[in-house]
N, C-alpha and C positions, 0 to 999 in steps of 0.2 A: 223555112218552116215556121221558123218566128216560137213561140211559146204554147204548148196544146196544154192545156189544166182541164183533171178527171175529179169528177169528185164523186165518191163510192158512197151508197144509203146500204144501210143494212141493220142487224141485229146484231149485239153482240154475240159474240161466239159462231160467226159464220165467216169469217176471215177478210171480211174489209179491211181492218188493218194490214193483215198479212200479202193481202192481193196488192193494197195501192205500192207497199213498201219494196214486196218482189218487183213489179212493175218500172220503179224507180230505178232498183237496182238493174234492169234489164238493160234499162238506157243507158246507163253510164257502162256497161260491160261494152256495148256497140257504140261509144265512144262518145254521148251526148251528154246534157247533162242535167242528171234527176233529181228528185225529193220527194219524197213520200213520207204520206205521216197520218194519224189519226185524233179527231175530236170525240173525244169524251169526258164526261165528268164522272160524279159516280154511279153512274151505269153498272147494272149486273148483267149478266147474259140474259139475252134475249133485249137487252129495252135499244132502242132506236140509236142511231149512234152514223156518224161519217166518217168518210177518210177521203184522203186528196193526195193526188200525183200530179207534179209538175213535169214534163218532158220540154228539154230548147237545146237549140245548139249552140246558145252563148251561157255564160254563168246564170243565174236563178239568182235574184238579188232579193224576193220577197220572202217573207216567213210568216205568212198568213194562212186564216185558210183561203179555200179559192171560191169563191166570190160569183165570178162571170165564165162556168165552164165551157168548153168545148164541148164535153162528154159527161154526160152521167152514166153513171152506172147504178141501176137501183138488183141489190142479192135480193130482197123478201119484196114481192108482191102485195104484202099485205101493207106496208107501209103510204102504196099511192094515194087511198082515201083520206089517211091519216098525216101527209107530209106535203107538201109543194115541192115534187122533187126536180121541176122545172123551174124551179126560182133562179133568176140570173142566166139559166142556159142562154148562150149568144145565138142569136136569128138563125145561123145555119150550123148549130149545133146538134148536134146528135144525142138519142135515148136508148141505153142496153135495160131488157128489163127479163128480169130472170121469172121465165112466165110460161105453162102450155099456150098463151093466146095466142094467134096471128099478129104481128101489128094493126090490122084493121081492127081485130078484134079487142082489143086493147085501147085504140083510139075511141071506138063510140063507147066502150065501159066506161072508161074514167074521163071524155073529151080530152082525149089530150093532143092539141093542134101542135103538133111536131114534125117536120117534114122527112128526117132522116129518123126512124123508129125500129129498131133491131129487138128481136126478141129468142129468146133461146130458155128450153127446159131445163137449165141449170143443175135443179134439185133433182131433177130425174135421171138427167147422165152421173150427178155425185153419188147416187145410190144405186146406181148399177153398176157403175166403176172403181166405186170407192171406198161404198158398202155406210157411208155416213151421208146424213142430208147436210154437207156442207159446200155448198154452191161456187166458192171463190173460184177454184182451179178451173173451173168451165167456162166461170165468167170471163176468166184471164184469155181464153181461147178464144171466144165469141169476141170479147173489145178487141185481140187483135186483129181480128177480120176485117170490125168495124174502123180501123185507125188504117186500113187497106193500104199496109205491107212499109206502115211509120217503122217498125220494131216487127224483128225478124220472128215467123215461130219458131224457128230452128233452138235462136240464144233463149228463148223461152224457155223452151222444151228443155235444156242446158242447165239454164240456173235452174228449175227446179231439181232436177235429179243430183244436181250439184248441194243445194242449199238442203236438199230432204235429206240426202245418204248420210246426215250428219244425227239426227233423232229420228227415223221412220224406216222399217223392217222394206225390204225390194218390192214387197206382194202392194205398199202403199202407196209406194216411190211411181211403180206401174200405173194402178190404177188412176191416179194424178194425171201421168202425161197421156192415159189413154182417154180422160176426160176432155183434156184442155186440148189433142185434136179432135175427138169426135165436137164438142161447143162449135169449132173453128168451123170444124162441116156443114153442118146444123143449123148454124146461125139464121135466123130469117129473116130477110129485110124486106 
């Protein structure tokens, strides 16, 4: 498998951090080994902000952020005008973008010559699920899909309801893991 690096665009308060960090931890639960983490300075919620997940099956020897991704993952939409969130993606690199578009439909908006373009309603499963517009857990669905079957949904599905039961009532714990497979469903490529 060699080294995959995600690196998540979003807004504070929409759980980039939370998503790259679960995601880390997923892989090291199925026995690989992760790191996740988040760049910001001082950002208040809502202002532009990244996170990045390393997944490999040998040690992680860097402590940067990442650079040349395999995957982005963009939570807010509104960011594409506003960000180069394909800077460094590698040639056959993939783009999740939390979005009603189609991938086509996405491609001639913002020209974006991407050959692997996943797109998923994110904010719309988190508020019909979740009952909050907070995008990550759907997202977490949808990249699984997109990383086609790297990291289990199962241990997914596992750590959250594991890492939630510890601050969040069962009615949230739910709505979580029934985002993160409807995303998985959903996903459009």
């Amino acid at each position: 498998m060699g080294m995959l690096e995600i690196r998540w665009h979003g807004r504070g308060g929409q759980g980039a951090k939370t998503a790259s960090t679960l995601l880390a931890a997923v892989a090291i639960e199925e026995g690989k080994y992760g790191q996740g983490f988040p760049e910001y300075g001082p950002e208040r919620g809502g202002a532009p902000m990244k996170g990045f997940t390393r997944i490999s099956d040998e040690p992680i020897r860097y402590h940067c952020g990442v650079y040349h991704p395999g995957i982005v993952v963009v939570l807010d939409p509104t960011l594409l005008p506003l960000v180069d969130v394909t800077e460094g993606l590698k040639e056959d690199g993939s783009l999740l973008i939390n979005t009603p578009l189609s991938p086509n439909e996405v491609r001639k908006r913002y020209g974006l010559n991407v050959e692997k373009l996943y797109t998923i309603d994110a904010t719309k499963i988190s508020l019909e699920e979740i009952g909050k517009p907070i995008p990550n857990t759907p997202m977490l669905g949808a990249l699984i899909k997109a990383m086609g079957g790297m990291i289990s949904l199962e241990t997914v599905l596992g750590d959250i309801r594991k890492k939630f039961a510890r601050k969040f009532p069962e009615k949230i714990i739910q709505g979580n893991l029934n985002a993160v497979k409807r995303a998985y469903e959903e996903v459009k490529i």
